[in-house]
Structure formats: C-alpha cells, structure tokens
C-alpha positions, 0 to 999 in steps of 0.5 A: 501948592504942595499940602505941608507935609506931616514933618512940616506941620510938626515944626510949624506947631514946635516954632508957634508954640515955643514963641508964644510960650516965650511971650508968657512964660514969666507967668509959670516959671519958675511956681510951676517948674515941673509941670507940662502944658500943653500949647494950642499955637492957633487958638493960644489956648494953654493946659497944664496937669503934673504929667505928659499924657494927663496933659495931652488927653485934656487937650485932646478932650477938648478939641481931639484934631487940634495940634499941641505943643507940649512941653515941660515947664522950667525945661529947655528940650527934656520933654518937649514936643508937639502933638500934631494929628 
C-alpha cells in the first residue's frame, strides 16, 4: 500500500477535524466568535488563543509532530486550515 501522500494527510486532518468540530461547536459559538482553535482529530484534543500563530504554537508546544485542524470560530472557510507535519 502506497504512504498517504502529504495532500492527502491534509484532507484527512481537514475532514476529522471539521466533523468533530461539528459535533461541539454549540459549546464556542457564538461566546467564542473570533477566536481560533486548533483541533488535534486523533486525540481530540482542542486549543484556542485570540490569534492564528498563538493558536498553532501552543498546540505545537504540546506535541510538535501532531496534525492540527485549525480554524476561526464563527467562520465558514476565512481561516481555515490544518497544520499537517
């Protein structure tokens, strides 16, 4: 079986992530709008800080190899993506 190729790590980390924030979201939206998470889909794990990079370097503090969905509460796409290593 061919490695998942770097692409498709992306898309697997933007699905998880998206789904499981489906499943919370009524606990963030809308008191949190504005504010970024960072989701880790395998552990489910959740960060959230008022700006994109404090967002992605406490998540990469914690676990510097872990795959991130990240993304902006309250938003349907602006912002939006997965931090995949």
């Amino acid at each position: 079986m061919a490695e998942p190729t770097r692409k498709s790590r992306f898309g697997e980390v933007a699905e998880k992530g998206r789904a499981f924030y489906e499943k919370i979201k009524s606990q963030y939206e809308p008191q949190y709008k504005g504010k970024f998470l960072a989701i880790d889909p395998k552990t489910e794990k959740i960060y959230m800080a008022d700006t994109l990079d404090e967002v992605d370097k406490m998540a990469h503090a914690e676990n510097p190899h872990a795959s991130f969905y990240l993304m902006r509460i309250g938003y349907e796409t602006v912002g939006i993506m997965a931090s995949v290593f």
